[in-house]
Phi, psi and omega in degrees: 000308180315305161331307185270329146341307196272293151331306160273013170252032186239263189334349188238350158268015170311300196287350166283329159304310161311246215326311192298336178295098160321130198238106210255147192231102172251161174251146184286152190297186190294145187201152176281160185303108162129320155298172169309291189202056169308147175273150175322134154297166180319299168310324175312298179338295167300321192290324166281357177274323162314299203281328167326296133005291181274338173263018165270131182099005195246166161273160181195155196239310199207148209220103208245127225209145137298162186283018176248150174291345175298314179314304192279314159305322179305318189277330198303330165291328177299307161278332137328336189246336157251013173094349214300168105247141202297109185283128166268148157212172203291107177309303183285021167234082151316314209268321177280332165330292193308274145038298192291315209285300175324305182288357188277122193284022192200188230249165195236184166204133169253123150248103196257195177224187209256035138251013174243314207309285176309349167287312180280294154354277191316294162349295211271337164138003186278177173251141204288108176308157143309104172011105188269136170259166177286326182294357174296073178235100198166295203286124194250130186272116183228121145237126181244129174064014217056020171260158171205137163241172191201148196219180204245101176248118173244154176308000000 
């Protein structure tokens, strides 16, 4: 009896445990203006060799992409470097991302787009960047515990 006690007061402290899991959100990095589904420009590039850069030493689990290649090249340096591999999920389902990210027991990193990103930030318990435009590429959103900081990631 004492066992199964002790098992359910474990279980029931998991989703307070999960909010505390940093959960990290970028837009994917630079691209010219005005195509479909470009690939990063250079500079995107280096800024995603960067954010690789900035999650070293750090943990990370899971790596969640949209179905475009700006999404997946921004992570492709990120996961490569740690072994990940990349999960897509349906850029118009906010919710189950967030959903995914919420449920992971170790830190996530979501790569959005500039009409997802403040939605998904806002989800997860951050506070809502401001309406991102295209030059707006660089900044990564890390919320935890109902905090959200936000850094500068440069080429």
């Amino acid at each position: 009896m004492r066992f199964l006690l002790l098992a359910l007061a474990c279980c029931a402290a998991l989703p307070a445990a999960a909010a505390d899991v940093p959960v990290h959100v970028v837009r994917h990095f630079d691209t010219p203006a005005g195509e479909k589904d470009p690939d990063l420009l250079p500079q995107g590039v280096a800024r995603a060799e960067a954010l690789a850069r900035w999650f070293r030493g750090k943990r990370l689990c899971a790596i969640l992409v949209t179905q475009y290649k700006r999404t997946r090249q921004t992570a492709a340096p990120t996961a490569a470097g740690r072994g990940i591999a990349i999960r897509t999920y349906d850029a118009a389902d906010i919710a189950g991302v967030v959903a995914q990210a919420r449920a992971s027991a170790c830190p996530v990193l979501i790569v959005g787009h500039s009409n997802t990103v403040p939605d998904i930030v806002e989800r997860l318990g951050g506070a809502r960047p401001a309406p991102l435009s295209h030059p707006d590429f660089g900044d990564l959103w890390t919320i935890a515990g109902g905090t959200s900081d936000t850094v500068r990631i440069a080429p």
